[in-house]
Structures are given as C-alpha cells and as structure tokens.
FIMI-456468 format. One line per field, with one value per residue (C-alpha): residue number from 1; x, y, z. Coordinates in nm, 3 decimals, m for minus. Each point is the difference from the previous one (the first is absolute). Layout:
BEGIN
k <- [NUM | ...]
u <- [X | ...]
v <- [Y | ...]
w <- [Z | ...]
END
This chain:
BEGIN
k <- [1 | 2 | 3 | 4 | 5 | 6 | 7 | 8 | 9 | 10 | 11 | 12 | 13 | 14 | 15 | 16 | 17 | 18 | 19 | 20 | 21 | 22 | 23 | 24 | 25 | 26 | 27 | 28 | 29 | 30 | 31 | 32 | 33 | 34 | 35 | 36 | 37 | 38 | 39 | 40 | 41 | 42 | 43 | 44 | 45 | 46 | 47 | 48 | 49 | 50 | 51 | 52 | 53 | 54 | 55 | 56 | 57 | 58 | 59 | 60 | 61]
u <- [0.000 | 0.166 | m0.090 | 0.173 | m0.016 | m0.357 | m0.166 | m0.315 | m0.033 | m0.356 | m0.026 | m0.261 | m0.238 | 0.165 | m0.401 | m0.286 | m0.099 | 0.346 | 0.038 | 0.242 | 0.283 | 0.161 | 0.347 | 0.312 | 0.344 | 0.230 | 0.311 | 0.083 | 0.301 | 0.122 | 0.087 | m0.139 | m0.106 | m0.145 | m0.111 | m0.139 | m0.216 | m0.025 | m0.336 | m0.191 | m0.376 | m0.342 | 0.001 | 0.353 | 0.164 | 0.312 | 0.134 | 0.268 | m0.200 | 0.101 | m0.243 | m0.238 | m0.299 | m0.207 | 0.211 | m0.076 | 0.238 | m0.155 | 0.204 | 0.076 | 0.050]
v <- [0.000 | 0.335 | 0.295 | 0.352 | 0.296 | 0.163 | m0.269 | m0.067 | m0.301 | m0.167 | m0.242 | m0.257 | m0.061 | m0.376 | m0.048 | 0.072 | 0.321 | 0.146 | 0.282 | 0.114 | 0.234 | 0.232 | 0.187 | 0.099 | m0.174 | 0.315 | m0.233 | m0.362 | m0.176 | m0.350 | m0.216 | 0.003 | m0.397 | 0.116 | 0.328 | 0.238 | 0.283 | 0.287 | 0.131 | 0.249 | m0.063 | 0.257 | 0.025 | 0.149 | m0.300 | m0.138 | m0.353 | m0.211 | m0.262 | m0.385 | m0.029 | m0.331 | m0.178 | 0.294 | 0.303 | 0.108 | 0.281 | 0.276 | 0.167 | 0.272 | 0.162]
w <- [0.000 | m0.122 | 0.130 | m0.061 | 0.229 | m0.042 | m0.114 | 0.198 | 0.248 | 0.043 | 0.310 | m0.011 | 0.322 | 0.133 | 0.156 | m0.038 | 0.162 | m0.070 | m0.171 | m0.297 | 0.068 | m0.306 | m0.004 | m0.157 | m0.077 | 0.157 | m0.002 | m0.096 | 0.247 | m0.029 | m0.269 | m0.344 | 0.045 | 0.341 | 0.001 | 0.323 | m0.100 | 0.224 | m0.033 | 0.117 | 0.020 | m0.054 | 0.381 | m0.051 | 0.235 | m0.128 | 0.012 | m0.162 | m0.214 | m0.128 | m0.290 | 0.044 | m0.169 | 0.143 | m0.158 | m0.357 | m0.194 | m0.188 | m0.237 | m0.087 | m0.331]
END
C-alpha cells in the first residue's frame, strides 16, 4: 500500500457500530516495504499509523 504525503487516509469501522475516521498523510517514516504514516485526522489529532485491512489510500492528483 503506497501512500504519498497528502494523500487522504480512510479507516474502516472494525464493528459494527464503529464509526469511520478521515485524515491526512503529513509524513511517511519507516521502510518502503513497511511503511508508518503520520497522519493527522478531521478532529485535528495526530498519530503514527501502520496501514491494515481497515485503511484505504486516497490519492491525490
């Protein structure tokens, strides 16, 4: 999963009841194979992120 600083991240409820949670790649750490996305969210909270099942990548263009 590639992602590139400003692309948008899109985490997935894990059950039901759960609700989504949108934000911005402000910095990507780690290794390419493994990446860590900082991100800060809508709610302006920040937090270093290992991309799962549950993450989707919008691009940006």
């Amino acid at each position: 999963m590639r992602a590139s600083v400003g692309d948008r991240v899109l985490i997935h409820g894990r059950a039901v009841g759960m609700v989504e949670r949108t934000g911005e790649v402000i910095e990507i750490r780690g290794h390419e194979d493994d990446p860590l996305l900082v991100v800060r969210y809508d709610d302006g909270h920040e937090t270093i992120l290992s991309p799962g099942t549950d993450c989707e990548i919008l691009h940006t263009t």
